[in-house]
C-alpha positions in Angstrom: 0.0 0.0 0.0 1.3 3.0 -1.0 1.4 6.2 1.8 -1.3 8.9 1.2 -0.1 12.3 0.9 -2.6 15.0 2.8 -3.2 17.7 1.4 -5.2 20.9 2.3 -6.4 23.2 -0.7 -6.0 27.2 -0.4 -7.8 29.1 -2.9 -10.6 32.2 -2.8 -11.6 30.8 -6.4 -14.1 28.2 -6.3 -13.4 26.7 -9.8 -9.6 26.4 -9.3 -10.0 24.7 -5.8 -12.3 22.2 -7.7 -10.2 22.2 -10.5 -7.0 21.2 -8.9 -8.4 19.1 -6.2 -9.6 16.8 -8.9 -6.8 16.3 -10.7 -5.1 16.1 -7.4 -7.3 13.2 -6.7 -6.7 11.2 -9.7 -3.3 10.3 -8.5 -3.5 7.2 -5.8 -1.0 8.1 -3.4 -3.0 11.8 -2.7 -5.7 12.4 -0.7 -7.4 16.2 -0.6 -7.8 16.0 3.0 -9.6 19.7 3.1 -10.0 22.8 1.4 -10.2 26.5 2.2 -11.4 29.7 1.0 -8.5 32.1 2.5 -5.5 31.8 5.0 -7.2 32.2 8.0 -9.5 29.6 7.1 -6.6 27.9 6.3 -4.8 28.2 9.7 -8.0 26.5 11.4 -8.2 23.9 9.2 -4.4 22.9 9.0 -4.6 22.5 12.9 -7.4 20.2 12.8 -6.8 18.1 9.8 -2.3 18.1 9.8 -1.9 17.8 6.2 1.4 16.8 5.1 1.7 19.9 2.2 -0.6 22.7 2.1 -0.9 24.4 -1.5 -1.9 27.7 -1.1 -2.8 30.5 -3.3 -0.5 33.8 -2.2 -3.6 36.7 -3.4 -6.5 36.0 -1.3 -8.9 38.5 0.9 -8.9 38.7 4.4 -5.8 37.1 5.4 -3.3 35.7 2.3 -1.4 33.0 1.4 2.1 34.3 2.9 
């Protein structure tokens, strides 16, 4: 069996979180584990779910990606 990688999703765009989550989920060895709209949301959700990466936009409202 081959080890899942977690990931959590960081995008304000609805279409690209969609977008890339399901390519991200054609690959066996990923697992989208969560996704958020901004980085706050983001912060909450990382601590809850540990995620091995997070891929995070950089431009998004209320609190961004850096």
């Amino acid at each position: 069996m081959t080890a899942q990688i977690r990931i959590l999703l960081v995008d304000d765009h609805y279409l690209i979180r969609e977008g890339i989550a399901s390519l991200l989920e054609l690959e066996d060895s990923v697992e989208v584990v969560g996704i958020a709209e901004n980085g706050k949301d983001a912060i909450a959700k990382a601590t809850d779910l540990a995620p091995n990466i997070v891929l995070m936009d950089v431009r998004m409202p209320e609190m961004n990606g850096v």
